[in-house]
N, C-alpha and C positions, 0 to 999 in steps of 0.2 A: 509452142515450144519445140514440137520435135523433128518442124521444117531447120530451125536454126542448127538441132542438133545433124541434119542433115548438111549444109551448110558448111558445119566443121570439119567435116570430111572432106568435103568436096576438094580442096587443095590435095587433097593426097589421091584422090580416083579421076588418075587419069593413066589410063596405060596400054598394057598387051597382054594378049591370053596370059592365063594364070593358073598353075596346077589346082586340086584340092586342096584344103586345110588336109592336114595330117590325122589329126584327131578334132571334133567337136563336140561339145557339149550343149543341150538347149532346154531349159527349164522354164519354167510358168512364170512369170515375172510374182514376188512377193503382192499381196496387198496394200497399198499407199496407205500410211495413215491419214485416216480423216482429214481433207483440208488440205490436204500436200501431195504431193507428187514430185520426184524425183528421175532424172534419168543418169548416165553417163558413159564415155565412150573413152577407152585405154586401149592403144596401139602400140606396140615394140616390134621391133625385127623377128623374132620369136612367137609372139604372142596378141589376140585382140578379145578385149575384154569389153563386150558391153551389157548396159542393165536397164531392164524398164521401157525399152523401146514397143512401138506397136509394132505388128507383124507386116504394114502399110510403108513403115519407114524402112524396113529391111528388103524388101520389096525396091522401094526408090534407090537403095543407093545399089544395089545390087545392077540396076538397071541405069545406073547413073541421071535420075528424073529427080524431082521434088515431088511431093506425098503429094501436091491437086494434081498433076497427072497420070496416077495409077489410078486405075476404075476398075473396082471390083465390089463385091461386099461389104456392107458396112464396115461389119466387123472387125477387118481387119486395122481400122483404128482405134480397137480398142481390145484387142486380144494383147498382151505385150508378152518380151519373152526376153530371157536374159541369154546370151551365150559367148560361150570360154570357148577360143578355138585357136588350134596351135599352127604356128605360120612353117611350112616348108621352107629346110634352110637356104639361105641364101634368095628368096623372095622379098622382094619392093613391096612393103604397104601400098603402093598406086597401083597391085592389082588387085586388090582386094574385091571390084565389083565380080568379075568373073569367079572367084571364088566362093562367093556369096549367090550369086544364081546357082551353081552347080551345088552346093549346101540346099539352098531353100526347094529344086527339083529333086534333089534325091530324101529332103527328111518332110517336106511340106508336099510332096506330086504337086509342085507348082507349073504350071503350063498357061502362057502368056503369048500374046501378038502387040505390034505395035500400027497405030495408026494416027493420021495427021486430020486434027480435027479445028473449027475453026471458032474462036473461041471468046467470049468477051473478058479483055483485061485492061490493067491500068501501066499505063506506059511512065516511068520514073524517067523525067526529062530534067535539063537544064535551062532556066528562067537566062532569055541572054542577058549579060553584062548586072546579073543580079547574082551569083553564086558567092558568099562570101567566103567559107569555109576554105581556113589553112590544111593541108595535108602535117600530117604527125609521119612521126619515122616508125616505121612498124620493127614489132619483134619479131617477127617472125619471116622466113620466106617459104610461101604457100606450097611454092615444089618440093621443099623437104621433105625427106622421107626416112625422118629419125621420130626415136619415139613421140607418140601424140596423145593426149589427153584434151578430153573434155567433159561439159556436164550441167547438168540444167536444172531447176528445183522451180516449185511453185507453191504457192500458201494463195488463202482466198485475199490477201494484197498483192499480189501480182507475182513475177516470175522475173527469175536472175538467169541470165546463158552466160556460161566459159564457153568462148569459141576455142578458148586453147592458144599457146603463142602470144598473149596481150591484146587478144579480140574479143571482146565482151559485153552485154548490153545488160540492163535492167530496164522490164517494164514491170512501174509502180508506182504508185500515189500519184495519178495522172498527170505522171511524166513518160518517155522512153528517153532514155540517158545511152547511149551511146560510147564506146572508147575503143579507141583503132579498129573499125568499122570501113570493109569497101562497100559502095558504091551495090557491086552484086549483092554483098551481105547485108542492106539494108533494104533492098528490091524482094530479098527473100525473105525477111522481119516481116513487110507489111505483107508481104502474104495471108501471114499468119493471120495478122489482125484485120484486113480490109475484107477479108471473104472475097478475093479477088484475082487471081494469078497475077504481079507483078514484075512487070518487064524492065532490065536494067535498061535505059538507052540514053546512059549520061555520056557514056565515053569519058567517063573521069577514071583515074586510077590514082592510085593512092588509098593511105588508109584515113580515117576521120573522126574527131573525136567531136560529138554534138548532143544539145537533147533540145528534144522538142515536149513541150507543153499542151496538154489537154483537158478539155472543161471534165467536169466527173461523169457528165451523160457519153462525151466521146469514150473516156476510158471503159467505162463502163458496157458500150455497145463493141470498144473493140475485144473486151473481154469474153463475150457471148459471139461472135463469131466465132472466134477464136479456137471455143469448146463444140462448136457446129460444125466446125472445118473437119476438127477432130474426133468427130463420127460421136458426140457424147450427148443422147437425147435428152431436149431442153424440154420443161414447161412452156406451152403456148403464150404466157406471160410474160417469157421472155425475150422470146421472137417478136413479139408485138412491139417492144422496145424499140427493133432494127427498123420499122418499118418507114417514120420519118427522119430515120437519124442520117443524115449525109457526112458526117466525119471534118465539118466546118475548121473544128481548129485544128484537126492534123492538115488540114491543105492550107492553113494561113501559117503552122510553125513552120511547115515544107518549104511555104514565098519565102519566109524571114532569112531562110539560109540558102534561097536561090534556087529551090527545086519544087518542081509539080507534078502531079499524078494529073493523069489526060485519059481519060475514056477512049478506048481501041479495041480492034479486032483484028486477032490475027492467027494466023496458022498454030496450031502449036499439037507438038510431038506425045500421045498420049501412050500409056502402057493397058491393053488391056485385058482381067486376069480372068485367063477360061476357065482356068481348073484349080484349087488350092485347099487344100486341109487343113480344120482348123487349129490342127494340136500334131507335134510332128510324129513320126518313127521314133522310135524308143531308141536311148543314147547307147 
């Protein structure tokens, strides 16, 4: 879940240095009720409001990466922390990554390097003269930089993401159901679930509306990744699940619509955290 909720940012972090926040505030994220879990992300001109995230995914966007490239502590997938923080006027939301490093260095003493390491992942290609999938007209344009909202919930049947703008998926009842969906934001879905870094290299654009079909052992193993990826320690019971499970019918729903995952290696950009604390400076 909270690759996607990175994801929904990603359209607005792209930019140039960027002062501080004015004021911030950062508290312990609540306790999930049993069974559920919740995130969500509010952005205005003024103000950026998010809740439930881990201290992993504040980390990625800050550093503009996806949560498997940050390598540090467990932990930090699973410490979350909610924070209110007030935008300097007249500042673009697309700078928010620089803003959010100099936050997480001055309340977390976070100190990071980066380095290119070589990697095994899964390449999202296009099956030739087999893609069926019409493009839909999207709501939204990804460079906007008017207010944003998103947010994501899970129950032990699966997980709903708002990407925000009319981008939004459900995985559940061994399905993933798809609506105005790019190409990149579907490379970073199976991330989530394939336990694999997913590389876009459809060269499709546009948005997509699809779902794909899965037996209940596939749903089921991509659900146990999923919480592994996300630093959350499983029974050996359940890991034993993954061990001959190859993911058959999410690579036969992928043909059906023209796309395949391919076993690759290749360079990829990671973050990694020398120094960080696990609870910040007092607000």
């Amino acid at each position: 879940m909270r690759y996607l909720l990175i994801s929904a940012l990603a359209g607005l972090l792209a930019g140039q240095p960027s002062p501080h926040f004015e004021v911030a505030s950062i508290r312990a994220s609540a306790e999930p009720v049993p069974g559920q879990t919740g995130a969500g992300v509010q952005i205005t001109q003024s103000q950026v409001r998010v809740n439930g995230l881990p201290l992993r995914t504040y980390v990625s966007i800050a550093y503009r990466l996806q949560g498997h490239q940050v390598i540090g502590p467990p932990w930090l997938g699973t410490t979350r922390f909610d924070i209110m923080a007030t935008m300097p006027q007249g500042v673009n939301p697309q700078q928010l990554p620089e803003m959010f490093q100099a936050l997480l260095a001055e309340r977390f003493k976070l100190q990071a390097h980066r380095e290119t390491r070589e990697t095994a992942v899964f390449a999202l290609e296009v099956v030739k003269d087999r893609f069926t999938l019409e493009s839909v007209p999207a709501d939204r344009d990804v460079t906007n930089a008017a207010a944003f909202s998103a947010g994501a919930s899970a129950s032990s049947r699966g997980v709903g993401v708002d990407l925000g703008r009319g981008s939004s998926y459900t995985f559940a009842d061994n399905r993933l159901q798809a609506r105005k969906l790019m190409m990149g934001m579907l490379a970073q879905t199976l991330t989530n679930w394939t336990g694999r870094p997913v590389v876009d290299r459809t060269s499709l654009p546009g948005f997509y509306d699809f779902t794909l079909e899965l037996t209940p052992e596939d749903f089921q193993a991509m659900q146990i990744r999923s919480a592994d990826m996300a630093g959350v320690a499983l029974p050996a019971q359940a890991l034993r699940l993954l061990e001959n499970n190859t993911l058959d019918s999410l690579h036969e729903s992928l043909r059906r619509i023209g796309l395949t995952l391919e076993s690759r290696r290749a360079p990829m950009e990671v973050l990694v955290v020398d120094q960080i604390e696990k609870a910040p400076t007092e607000n």
